[in-house]
ZAZA-910874 format. One record per residue (C-alpha): z, x, y; residue in three letters. Coordinates in steps of 0.2 Angstrom, whole numbers, padded with zeros to 4 digits, always signed. Last residue first. Example, Ala and Ser with C-alpha at 12.3 -4.5 7.8 and 13.67 -1.06 7.14 Angstrom:
% residues 2
+0036+0068-0005SER/+0039+0062-0022ALA/
% end
This chain:
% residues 375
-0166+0111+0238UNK/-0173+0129+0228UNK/-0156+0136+0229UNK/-0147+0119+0221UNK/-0159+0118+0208UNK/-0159+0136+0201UNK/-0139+0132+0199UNK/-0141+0118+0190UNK/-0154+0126+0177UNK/-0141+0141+0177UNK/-0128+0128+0174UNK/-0140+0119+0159UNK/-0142+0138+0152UNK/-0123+0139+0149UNK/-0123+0121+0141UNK/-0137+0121+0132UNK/-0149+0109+0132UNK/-0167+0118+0133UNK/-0170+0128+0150UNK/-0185+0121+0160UNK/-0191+0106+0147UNK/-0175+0097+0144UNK/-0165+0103+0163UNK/-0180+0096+0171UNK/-0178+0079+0160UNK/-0161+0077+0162UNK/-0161+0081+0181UNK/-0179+0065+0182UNK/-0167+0053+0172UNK/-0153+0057+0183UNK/-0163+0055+0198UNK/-0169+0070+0209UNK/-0165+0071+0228UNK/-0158+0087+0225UNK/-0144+0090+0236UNK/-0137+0072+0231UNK/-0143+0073+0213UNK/-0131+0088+0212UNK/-0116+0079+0222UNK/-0118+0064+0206UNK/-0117+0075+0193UNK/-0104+0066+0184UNK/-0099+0072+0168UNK/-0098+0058+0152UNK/-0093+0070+0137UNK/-0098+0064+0120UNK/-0090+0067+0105UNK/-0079+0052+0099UNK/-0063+0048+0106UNK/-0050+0054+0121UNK/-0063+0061+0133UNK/-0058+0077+0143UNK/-0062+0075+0161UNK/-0078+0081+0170UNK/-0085+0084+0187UNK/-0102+0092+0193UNK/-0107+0099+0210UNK/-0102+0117+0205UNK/-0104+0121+0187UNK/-0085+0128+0179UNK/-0079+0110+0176UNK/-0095+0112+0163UNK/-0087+0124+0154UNK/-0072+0120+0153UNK/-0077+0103+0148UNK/-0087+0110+0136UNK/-0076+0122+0129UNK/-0063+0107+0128UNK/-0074+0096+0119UNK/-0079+0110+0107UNK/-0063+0114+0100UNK/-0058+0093+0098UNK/-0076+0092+0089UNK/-0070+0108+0077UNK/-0052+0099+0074UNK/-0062+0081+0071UNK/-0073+0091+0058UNK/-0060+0099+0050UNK/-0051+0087+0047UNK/-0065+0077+0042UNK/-0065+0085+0027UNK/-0048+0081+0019UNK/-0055+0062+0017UNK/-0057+0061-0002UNK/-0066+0050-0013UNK/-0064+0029-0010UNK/-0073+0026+0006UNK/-0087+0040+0003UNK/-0089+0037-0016UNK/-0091+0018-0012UNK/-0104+0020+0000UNK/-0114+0032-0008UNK/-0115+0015-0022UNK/-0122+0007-0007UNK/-0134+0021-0004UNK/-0141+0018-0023UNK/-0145+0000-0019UNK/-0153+0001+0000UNK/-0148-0016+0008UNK/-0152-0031+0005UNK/-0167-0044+0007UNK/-0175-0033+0023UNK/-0178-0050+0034UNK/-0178-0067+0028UNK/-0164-0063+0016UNK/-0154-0051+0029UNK/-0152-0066+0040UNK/-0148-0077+0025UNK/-0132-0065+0025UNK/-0128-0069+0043UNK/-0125-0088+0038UNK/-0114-0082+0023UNK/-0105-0069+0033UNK/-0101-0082+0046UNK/-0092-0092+0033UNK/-0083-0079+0027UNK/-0075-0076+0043UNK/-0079-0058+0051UNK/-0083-0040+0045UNK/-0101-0033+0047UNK/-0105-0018+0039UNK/-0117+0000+0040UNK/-0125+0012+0028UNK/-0142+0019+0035UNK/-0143+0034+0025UNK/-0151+0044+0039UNK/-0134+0043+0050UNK/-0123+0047+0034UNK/-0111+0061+0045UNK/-0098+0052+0036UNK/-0087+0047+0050UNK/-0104+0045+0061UNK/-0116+0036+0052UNK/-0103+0027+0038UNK/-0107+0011+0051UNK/-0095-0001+0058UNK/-0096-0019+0066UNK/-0080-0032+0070UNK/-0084-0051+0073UNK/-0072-0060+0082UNK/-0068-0077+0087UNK/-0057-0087+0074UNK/-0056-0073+0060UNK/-0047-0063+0072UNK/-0031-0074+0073UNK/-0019-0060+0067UNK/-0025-0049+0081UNK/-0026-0030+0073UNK/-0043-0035+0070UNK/-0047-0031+0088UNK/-0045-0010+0081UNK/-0031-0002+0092UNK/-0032+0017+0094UNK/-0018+0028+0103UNK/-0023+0037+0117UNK/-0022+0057+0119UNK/-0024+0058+0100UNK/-0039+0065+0098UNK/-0048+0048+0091UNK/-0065+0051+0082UNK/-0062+0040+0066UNK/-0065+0023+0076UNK/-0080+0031+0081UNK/-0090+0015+0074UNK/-0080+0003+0083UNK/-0095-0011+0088UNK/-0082-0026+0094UNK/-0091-0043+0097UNK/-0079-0054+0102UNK/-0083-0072+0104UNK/-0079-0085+0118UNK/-0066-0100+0115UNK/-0058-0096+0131UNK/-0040-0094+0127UNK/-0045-0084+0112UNK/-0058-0075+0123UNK/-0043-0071+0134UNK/-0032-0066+0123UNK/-0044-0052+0117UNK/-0047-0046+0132UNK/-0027-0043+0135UNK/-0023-0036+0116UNK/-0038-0024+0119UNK/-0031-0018+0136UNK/-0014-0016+0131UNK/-0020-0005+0115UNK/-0029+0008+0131UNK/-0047+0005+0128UNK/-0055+0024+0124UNK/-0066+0034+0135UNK/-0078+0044+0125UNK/-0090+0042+0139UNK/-0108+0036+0131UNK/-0104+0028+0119UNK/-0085+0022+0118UNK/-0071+0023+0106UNK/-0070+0009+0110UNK/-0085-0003+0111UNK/-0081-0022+0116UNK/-0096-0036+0120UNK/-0089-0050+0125UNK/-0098-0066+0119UNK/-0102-0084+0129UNK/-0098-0083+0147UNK/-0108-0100+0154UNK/-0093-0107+0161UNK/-0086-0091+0166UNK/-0079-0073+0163UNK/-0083-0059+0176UNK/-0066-0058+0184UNK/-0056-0062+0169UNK/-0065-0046+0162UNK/-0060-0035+0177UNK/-0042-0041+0174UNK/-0044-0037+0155UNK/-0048-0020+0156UNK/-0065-0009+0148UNK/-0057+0009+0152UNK/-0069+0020+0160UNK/-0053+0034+0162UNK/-0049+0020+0177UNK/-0056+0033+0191UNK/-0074+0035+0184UNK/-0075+0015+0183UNK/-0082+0005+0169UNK/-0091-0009+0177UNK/-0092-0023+0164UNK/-0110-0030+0168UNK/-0116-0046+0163UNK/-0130-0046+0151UNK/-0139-0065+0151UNK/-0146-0073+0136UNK/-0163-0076+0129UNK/-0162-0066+0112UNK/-0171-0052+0118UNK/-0161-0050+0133UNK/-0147-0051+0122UNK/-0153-0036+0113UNK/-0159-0025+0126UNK/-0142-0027+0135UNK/-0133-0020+0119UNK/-0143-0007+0112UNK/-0141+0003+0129UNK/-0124+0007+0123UNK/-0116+0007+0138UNK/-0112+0012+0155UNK/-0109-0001+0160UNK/-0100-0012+0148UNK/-0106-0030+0142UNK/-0103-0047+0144UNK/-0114-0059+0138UNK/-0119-0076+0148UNK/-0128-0091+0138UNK/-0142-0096+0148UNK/-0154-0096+0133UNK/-0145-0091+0117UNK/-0134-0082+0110UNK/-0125-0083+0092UNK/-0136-0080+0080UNK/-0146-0068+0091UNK/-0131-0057+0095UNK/-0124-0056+0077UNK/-0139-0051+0069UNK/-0144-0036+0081UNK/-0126-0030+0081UNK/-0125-0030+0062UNK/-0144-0025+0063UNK/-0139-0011+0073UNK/-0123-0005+0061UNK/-0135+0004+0049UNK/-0143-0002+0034UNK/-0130-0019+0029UNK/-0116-0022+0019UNK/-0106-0042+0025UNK/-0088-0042+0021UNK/-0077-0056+0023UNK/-0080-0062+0006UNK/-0074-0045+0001UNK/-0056-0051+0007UNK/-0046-0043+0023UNK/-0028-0043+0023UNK/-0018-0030+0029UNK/-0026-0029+0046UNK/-0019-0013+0051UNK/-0035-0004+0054UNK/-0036+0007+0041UNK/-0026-0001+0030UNK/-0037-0018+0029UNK/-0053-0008+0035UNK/-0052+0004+0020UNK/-0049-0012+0008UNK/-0063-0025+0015UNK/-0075-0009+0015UNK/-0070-0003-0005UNK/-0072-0021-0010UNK/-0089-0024-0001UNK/-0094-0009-0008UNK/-0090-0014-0026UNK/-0096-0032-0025UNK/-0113-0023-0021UNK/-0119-0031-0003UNK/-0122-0045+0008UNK/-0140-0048+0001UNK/-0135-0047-0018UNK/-0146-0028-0027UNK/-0164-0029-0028UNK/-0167-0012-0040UNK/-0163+0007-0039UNK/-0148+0010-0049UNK/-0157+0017-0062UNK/-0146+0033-0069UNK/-0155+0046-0059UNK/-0152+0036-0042UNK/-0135+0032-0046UNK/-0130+0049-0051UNK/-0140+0058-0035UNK/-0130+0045-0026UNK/-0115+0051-0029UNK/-0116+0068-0027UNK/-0121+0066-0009UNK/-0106+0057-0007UNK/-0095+0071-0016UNK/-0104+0082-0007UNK/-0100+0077+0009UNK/-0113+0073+0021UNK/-0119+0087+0032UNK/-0111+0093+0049UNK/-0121+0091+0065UNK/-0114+0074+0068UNK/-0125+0061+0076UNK/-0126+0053+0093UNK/-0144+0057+0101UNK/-0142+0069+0114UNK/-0132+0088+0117UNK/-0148+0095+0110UNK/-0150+0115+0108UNK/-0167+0120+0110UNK/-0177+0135+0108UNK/-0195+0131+0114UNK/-0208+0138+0104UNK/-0221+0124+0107UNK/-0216+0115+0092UNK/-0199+0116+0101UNK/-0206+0106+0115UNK/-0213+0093+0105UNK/-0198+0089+0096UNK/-0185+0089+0112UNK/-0198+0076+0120UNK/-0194+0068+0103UNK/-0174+0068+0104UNK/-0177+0063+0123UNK/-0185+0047+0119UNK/-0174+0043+0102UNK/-0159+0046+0115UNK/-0168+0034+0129UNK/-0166+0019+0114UNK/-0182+0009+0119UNK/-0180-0010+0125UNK/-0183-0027+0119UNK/-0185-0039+0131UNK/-0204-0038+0128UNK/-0203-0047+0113UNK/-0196-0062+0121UNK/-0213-0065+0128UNK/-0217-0069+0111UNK/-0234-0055+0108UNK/-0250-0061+0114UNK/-0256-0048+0127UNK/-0253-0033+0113UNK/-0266-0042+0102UNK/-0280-0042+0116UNK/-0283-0056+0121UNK/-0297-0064+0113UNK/-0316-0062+0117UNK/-0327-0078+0110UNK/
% end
């Protein structure tokens, strides 16, 4: 008797799920500096600075003195302490207990668990485009429906309530928010997060808000966090990771904040899954939220200094257009009069500049420039 092979007898819903193009790139990025190629990438989202000492230092102690068995699913007591504390003054929430935290490794699984617990088949999700391609893969997977937040050049791509209201029915069941946002920096104005989130409250659908770069904010618009709403625990779940603030993106350190009841539910999640997170990071964790913070001055002064050389720079290449973005560190240019001339997709631009000239912004505008003499 000949079976299928294995690949052919997966759970259709299996095939939902999506690669991450950034992880693409970063290893066509690999293999070409194998070859000798000199590259310089501008793609997966990760700070080039290290982790801080003091963090490092930390779990070297905890490693050394044991600190390396099962620890609770939903995290240490003392991580789960030190979150509930940073995001209660951070954000403005005041409030928020350790019950109400949930540790996990990396913000993914906190975006992972929350859409398959809540979504299912028919149920309608909204998310913005572009986006985090994480996002539409996931509640694909989980048998929902992705609709499309159009983020428009000409609004700052700013996820706004009236646009929302126009996509939200019967079926809508979670809205996904991300600001500061992946890919364009673009930031929700704080009128725009109060709006969306009265309209899930007067709706009864859930907030998902992913606000990892809530540290990378230049100050050109102010930052408003969705647990800034005193009802939050009614229809909100918040993610964060320590990837980004911390440059901890190997560590794999994220949370979950939302009622205590969902934390539990969630938590069994973890059980059947990885059973906790990694012991020693946790304690990482607590050194990173409760040491010092004077580093990442000088990272978000550095990031500020090489937005505005980029844009500069990339305002300078004919046929593309930029505009500074008010949070994290990417830029989202259009190139959409070089594509015209070329006839090449983005993918198909992004992959010629890649293995032609390595991603560097002065050798991506000669790259441009060889395109447009040769169309």
């Amino acid at each position: 008797m000949t079976s299928a092979p294995l690949v052919h007898r997966f759970n259709k819903a299996v095939f939902e799920l999506e690669e991450e193009k950034a992880f693409e790139y970063a290893a066509m990025a690999s293999e070409l500096a194998k070859r000798g190629v000199k590259i310089i990438s501008f793609g997966i989202g990760q700070p080039d600075f290290q982790t801080p000492e003091h963090v490092v230092e930390e779990a070297v102690r905890a490693l050394k003195a044991g600190f390396t068995r099962y620890v609770p699913p939903p995290g240490i007591p003392e991580l789960r302490e030190a979150i509930a504390e940073h995001a209660s003054e951070f954000t403005g929430t005041g409030d928020i207990r350790p019950e109400e935290v949930m540790v996990l490794p990396g913000a993914k699984p906190g975006l992972f668990f929350t859409i398959t617990a809540f979504v299912g088949p028919g149920d309608e999700v909204m998310v913005p485009d572009p986006g985090f391609p994480i996002y539409e893969s996931v509640v694909r997977y989980a048998g929902g429906k992705p609709v499309f937040c159009e983020l428009k050049a000409e609004e700052d791509f700013r996820m706004k309530p009236e646009h929302v209201q126009e996509l939200i029915t019967g079926r809508t069941k979670m809205i996904i928010l991300n600001s500061p946002h992946n890919p364009t920096g673009a930031m929700c104005h704080p009128s725009d997060i109060k709006g969306i989130l009265e309209l899930a409250q007067e709706k009864g659908i859930i907030v998902l808000s992913d606000e990892v770069y809530d540290h990378y904010v230049y100050g050109e618009v102010p930052f408003k966090s969705v647990l800034s709403d005193p009802d939050w625990r009614d229809f909100v779940i918040y993610v964060n990771s320590f990837s980004k603030t911390w440059s901890m993106t190997g560590w794999r350190l994220g949370y979950v904040i939302a009622d205590r009841e969902v934390v539990k539910r969630l938590s069994l999640m973890a059980v059947n899954s990885y059973s906790c997170t990694c012991s020693f990071v946790q304690k990482a964790g607590v050194a990173a939220l409760r040491g010092p913070m004077d580093f990442f001055k000088e990272v978000l002064s550095e990031y500020r200094r090489r937005r505005d050389l980029a844009v500069k720079l990339l305002s300078s290449i004919p046929g593309v257009e930029v505009k500074p973005a008010p949070g994290t560190f990417y830029l989202f240019p259009s190139v959409k009069e070089i594509l015209a001339q070329t006839g090449l997709s983005t993918e198909e631009l992004a992959i010629r500049v890649l293995k032609s000239k390595g991603v560097v912004i002065e050798r991506f505008k000669e790259a441009v420039e060889e395109l447009l003499s040769a169309s």
